[in-house]
C-alpha positions as CSV (number, residue, x, y, z in Angstrom):
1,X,17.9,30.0,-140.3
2,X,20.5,30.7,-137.6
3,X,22.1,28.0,-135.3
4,X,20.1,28.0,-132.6
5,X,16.4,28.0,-134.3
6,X,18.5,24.6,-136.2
7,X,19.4,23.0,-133.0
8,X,15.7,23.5,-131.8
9,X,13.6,22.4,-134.7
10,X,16.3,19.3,-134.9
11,X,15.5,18.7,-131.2
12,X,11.6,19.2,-131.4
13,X,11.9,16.6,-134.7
14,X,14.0,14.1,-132.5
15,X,11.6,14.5,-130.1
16,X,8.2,13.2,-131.9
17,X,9.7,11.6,-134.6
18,X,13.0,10.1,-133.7
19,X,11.1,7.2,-132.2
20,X,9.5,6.7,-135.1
21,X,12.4,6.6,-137.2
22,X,14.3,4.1,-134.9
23,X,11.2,1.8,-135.1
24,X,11.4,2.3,-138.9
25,X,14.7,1.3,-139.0
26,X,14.9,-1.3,-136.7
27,X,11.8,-2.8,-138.2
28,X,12.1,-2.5,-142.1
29,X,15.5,-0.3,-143.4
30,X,18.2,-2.6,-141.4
31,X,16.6,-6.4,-141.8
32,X,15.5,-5.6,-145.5
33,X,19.6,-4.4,-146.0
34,X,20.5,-7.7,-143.6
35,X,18.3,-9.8,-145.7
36,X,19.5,-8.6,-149.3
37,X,23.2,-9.3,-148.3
38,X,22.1,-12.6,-147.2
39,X,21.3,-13.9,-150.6
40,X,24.8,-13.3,-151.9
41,X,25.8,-16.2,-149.3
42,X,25.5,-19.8,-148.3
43,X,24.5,-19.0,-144.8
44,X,23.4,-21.6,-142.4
45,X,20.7,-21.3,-139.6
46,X,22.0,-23.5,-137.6
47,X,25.1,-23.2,-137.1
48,X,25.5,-19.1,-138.1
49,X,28.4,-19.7,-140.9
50,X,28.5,-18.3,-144.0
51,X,30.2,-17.5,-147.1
52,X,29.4,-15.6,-150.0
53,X,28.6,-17.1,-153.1
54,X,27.4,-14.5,-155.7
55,X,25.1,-14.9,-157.5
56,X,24.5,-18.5,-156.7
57,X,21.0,-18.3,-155.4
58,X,19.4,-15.8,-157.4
59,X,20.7,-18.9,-160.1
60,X,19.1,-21.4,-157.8
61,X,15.9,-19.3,-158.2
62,X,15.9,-19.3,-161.5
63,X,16.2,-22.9,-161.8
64,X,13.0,-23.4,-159.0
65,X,10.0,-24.5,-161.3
66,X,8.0,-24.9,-158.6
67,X,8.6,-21.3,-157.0
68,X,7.4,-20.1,-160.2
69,X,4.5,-22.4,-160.6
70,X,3.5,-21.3,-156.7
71,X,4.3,-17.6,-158.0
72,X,2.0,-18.0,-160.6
73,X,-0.3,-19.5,-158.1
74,X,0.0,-16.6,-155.7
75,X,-0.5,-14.5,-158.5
76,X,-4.3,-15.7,-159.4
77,X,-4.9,-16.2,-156.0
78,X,-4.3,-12.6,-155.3
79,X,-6.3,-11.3,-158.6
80,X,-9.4,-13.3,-157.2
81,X,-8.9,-12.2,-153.3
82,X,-8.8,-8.3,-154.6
83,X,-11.5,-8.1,-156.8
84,X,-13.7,-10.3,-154.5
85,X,-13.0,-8.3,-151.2
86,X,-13.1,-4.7,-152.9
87,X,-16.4,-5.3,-154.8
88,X,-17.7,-6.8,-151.7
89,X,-16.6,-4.6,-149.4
90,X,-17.3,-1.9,-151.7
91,X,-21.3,-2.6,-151.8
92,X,-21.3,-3.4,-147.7
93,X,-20.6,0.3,-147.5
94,X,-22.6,1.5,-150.2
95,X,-25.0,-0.7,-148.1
96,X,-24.4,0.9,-144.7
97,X,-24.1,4.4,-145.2
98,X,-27.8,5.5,-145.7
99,X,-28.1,6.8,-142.2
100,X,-30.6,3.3,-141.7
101,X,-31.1,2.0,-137.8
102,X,-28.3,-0.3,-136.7
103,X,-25.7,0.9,-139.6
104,X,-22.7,0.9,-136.5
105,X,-23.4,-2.4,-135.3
106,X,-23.6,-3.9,-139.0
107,X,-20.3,-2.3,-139.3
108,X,-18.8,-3.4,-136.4
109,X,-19.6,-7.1,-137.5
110,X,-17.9,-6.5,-140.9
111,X,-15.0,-5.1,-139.6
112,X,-14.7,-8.1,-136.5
113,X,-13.2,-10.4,-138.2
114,X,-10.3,-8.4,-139.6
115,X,-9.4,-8.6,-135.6
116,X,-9.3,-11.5,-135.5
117,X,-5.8,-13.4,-136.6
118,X,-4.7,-15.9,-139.7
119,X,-4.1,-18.8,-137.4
120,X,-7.2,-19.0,-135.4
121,X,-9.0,-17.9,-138.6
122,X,-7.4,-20.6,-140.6
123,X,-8.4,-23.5,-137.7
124,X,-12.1,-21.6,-137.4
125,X,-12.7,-21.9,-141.3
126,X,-11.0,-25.4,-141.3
127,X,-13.6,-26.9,-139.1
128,X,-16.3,-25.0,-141.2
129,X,-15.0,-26.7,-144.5
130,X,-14.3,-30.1,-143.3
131,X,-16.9,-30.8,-141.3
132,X,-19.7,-28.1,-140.8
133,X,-20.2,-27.6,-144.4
134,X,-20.0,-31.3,-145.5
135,X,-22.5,-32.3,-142.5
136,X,-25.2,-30.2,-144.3
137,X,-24.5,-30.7,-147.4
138,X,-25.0,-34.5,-146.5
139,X,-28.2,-33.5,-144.7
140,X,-29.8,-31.2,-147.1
141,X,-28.3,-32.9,-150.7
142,X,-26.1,-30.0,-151.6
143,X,-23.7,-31.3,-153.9
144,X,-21.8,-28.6,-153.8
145,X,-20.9,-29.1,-150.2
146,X,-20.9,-32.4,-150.0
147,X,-17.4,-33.1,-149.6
148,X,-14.7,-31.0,-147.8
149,X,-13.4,-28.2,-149.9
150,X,-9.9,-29.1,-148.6
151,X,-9.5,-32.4,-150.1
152,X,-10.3,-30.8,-153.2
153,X,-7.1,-28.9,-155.6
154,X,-10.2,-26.7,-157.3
155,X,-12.1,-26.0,-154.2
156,X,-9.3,-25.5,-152.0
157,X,-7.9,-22.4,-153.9
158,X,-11.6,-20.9,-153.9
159,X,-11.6,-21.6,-150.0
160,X,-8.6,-19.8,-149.7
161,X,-9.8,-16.7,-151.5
162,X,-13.5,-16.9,-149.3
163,X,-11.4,-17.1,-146.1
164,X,-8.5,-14.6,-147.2
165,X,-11.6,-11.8,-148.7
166,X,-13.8,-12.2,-145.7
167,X,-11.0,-11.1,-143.2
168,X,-10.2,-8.4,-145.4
169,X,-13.7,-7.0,-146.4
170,X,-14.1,-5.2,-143.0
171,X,-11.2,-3.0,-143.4
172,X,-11.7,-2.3,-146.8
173,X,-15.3,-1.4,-145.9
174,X,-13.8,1.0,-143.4
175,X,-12.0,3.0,-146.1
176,X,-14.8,3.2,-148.7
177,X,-17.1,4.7,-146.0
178,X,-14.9,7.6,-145.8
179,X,-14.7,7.7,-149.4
180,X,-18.1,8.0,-149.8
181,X,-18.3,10.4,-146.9
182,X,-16.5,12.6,-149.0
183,X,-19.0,13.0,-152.1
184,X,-21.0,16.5,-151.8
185,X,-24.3,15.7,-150.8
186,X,-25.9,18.3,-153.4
187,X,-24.6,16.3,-156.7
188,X,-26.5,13.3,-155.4
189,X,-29.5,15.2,-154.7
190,X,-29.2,16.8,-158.1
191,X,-28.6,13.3,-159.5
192,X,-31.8,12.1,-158.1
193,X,-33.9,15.1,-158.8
194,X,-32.7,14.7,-162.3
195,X,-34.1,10.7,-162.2
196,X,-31.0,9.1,-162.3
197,X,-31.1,5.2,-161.9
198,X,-28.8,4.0,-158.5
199,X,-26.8,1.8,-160.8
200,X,-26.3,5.2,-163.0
201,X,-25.3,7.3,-159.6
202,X,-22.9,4.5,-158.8
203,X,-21.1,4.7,-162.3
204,X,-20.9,7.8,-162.8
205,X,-20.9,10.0,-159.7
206,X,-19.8,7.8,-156.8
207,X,-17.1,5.5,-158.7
208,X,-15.0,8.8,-159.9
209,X,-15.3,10.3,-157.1
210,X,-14.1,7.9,-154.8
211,X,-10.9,7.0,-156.2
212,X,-8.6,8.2,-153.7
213,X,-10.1,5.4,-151.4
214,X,-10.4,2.2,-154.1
215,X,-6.4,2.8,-155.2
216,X,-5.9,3.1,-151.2
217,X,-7.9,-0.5,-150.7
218,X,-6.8,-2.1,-153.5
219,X,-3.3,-0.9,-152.4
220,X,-3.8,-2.3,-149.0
221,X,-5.4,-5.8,-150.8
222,X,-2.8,-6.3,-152.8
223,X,-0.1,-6.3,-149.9
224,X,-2.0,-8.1,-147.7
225,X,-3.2,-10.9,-149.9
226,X,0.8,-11.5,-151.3
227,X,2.3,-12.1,-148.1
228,X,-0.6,-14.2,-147.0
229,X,1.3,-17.0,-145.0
230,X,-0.8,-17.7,-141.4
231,X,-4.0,-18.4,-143.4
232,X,-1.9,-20.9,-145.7
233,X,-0.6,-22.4,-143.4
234,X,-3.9,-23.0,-140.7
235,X,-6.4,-23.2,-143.5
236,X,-5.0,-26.2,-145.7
237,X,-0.7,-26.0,-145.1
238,X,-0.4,-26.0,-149.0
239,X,-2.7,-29.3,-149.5
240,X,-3.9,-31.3,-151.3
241,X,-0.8,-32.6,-152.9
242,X,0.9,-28.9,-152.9
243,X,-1.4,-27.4,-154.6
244,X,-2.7,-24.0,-153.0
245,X,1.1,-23.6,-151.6
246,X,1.6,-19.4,-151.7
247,X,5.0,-18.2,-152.4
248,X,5.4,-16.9,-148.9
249,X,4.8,-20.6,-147.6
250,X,7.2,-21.9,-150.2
251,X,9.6,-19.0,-149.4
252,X,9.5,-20.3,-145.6
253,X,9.6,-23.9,-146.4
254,X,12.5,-23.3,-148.5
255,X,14.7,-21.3,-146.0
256,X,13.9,-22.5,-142.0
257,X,13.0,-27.0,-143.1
258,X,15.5,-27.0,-146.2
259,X,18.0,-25.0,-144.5
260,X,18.4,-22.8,-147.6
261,X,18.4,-19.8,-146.3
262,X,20.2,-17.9,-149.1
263,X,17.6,-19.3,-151.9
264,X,14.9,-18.8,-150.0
265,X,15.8,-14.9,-148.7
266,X,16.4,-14.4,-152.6
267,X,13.3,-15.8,-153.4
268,X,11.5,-13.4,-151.2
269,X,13.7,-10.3,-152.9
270,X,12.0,-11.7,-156.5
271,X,8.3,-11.4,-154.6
272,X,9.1,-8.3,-153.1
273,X,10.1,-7.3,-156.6
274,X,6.8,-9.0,-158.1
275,X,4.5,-7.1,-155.1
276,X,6.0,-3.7,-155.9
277,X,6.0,-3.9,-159.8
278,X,2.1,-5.1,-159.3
279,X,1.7,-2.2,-156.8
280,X,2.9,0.7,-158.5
281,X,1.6,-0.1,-161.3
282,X,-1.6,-0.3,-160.4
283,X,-1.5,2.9,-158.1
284,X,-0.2,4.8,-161.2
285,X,-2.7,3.8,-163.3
286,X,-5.6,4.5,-160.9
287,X,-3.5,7.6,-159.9
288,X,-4.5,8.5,-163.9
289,X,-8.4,8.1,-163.6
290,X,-8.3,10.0,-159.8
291,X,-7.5,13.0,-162.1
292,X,-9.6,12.4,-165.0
293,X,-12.5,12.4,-162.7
């Protein structure tokens, strides 16, 4: 490659992706390197001093019981959210992709409130579980609503999963569509010519073959359900008594109302440890069955 055709492909890659990069940077690279220098110091938010102190808070976090009992927390509430909004969303499209009269508006309707954002879903779903769902409850003698999920330690962490799955089922939904748009038409027909059960098409044909898309949305699950914080903090803000506090709400707690920022910029280093471990792993071994199948 001579000089010149250099200086011109660098120029045409400046051009389309140089913003892209800066964004990148700007966004992710430079406060992720900001953030992991901070947690070898004692830095202050209010006043902007600092000095380093080692290994002091990664010590700090070790010593945290109750960042590790809210890990552990985050980590079941994250198990339930993905399995309930991928199975879910899963069937909405197996559901809405028969070519069946008002398939697009259904979809659109699935995929609204993933629009919509944590905060005002939080305060929507709040009024729905405190007072909606008690009222007929009371009405109607359902015991199971007949007291606000919130007030409840049991309850609330289901509450958080509903409201957590049903903003994420839409998207989800989204990506298994194309998945499914993806299987050749012709093994299906062969599969029903040959009288094979739906449940047995499912298993065996449209489950292998749609892979790609369920490591994708579990992938996208999985990130979005660990660094839940808005819903958290509209929906029940850790209550009752502390008890469906997410790492991320502890994390924030921790560095902007104790003023520890150091301990709590390490403690999100340890969940963005946790999140990548869970992540890669997962992706690797559904990498494995993508091609088995």
């Amino acid at each position: 490659m001579t000089r010149k055709q250099w200086m011109r492909n660098t120029g045409i890659f400046l051009l389309f992706g140089g913003p892209s990069v800066i964004a990148f940077m700007a966004v992710v690279v430079i406060p992720f390197v900001v953030g992991l220098y901070l947690t070898f110091t004692n830095w202050d938010v209010n006043t902007g001093d600092s000095s380093l102190v080692g290994l002091a808070n990664y010590k700090q976090v070790w010593l945290d019981t109750v960042f590790w009992q809210q890990l552990w927390f985050t980590l079941r509430y994250v198990f339930c959210t993905v399995v309930l909004a991928n199975v879910a969303a899963f069937f909405i499209a197996l559901a809405l992709t028969g070519g069946r009269r008002g398939e697009q508006w259904l979809r659109t309707g699935f995929f609204t409130p993933n629009l919509i954002g944590g905060i005002v879903l939080g305060y929507l779903w709040q009024t729905l579980f405190s007072q909606v769902l008690p009222y007929l409850g009371e009405k109607y003698g359902w015991s199971l609503f007949a007291t606000s999920w919130l007030t409840d330690t049991d309850k609330a962490f289901w509450a958080l999963v509903i409201v957590t799955a049903w903003q994420l089922i839409g998207y989800l939904m989204i990506i298994y569509i194309a998945g499914f748009a993806g299987v050749p038409g012709d093994i299906l027909e062969a599969a029903n010519m040959d009288g094979a059960s739906r449940m047995a098409i499912i298993r065996k044909i449209m489950l292998p073959l749609t892979v790609p898309a369920i490591v994708i949305c579990i992938f996208v699950s999985l990130s979005r359900s660990f660094l839940t914080y808005d819903i958290n903090l509209a929906l029940t803000k850790g209550g009752p008594f502390n008890s469906t506090e997410l790492a991320t709400y502890h994390i924030v707690q921790k560095a902007f109302l104790s003023n520890e920022y150091g301990v709590g910029q390490a403690e999100a280093v340890v969940l963005f440890a946790v999140v990548a471990i869970v992540a890669l792993t997962q992706s690797y071994l559904l990498k494995r069955l993508e091609v088995e199948s």
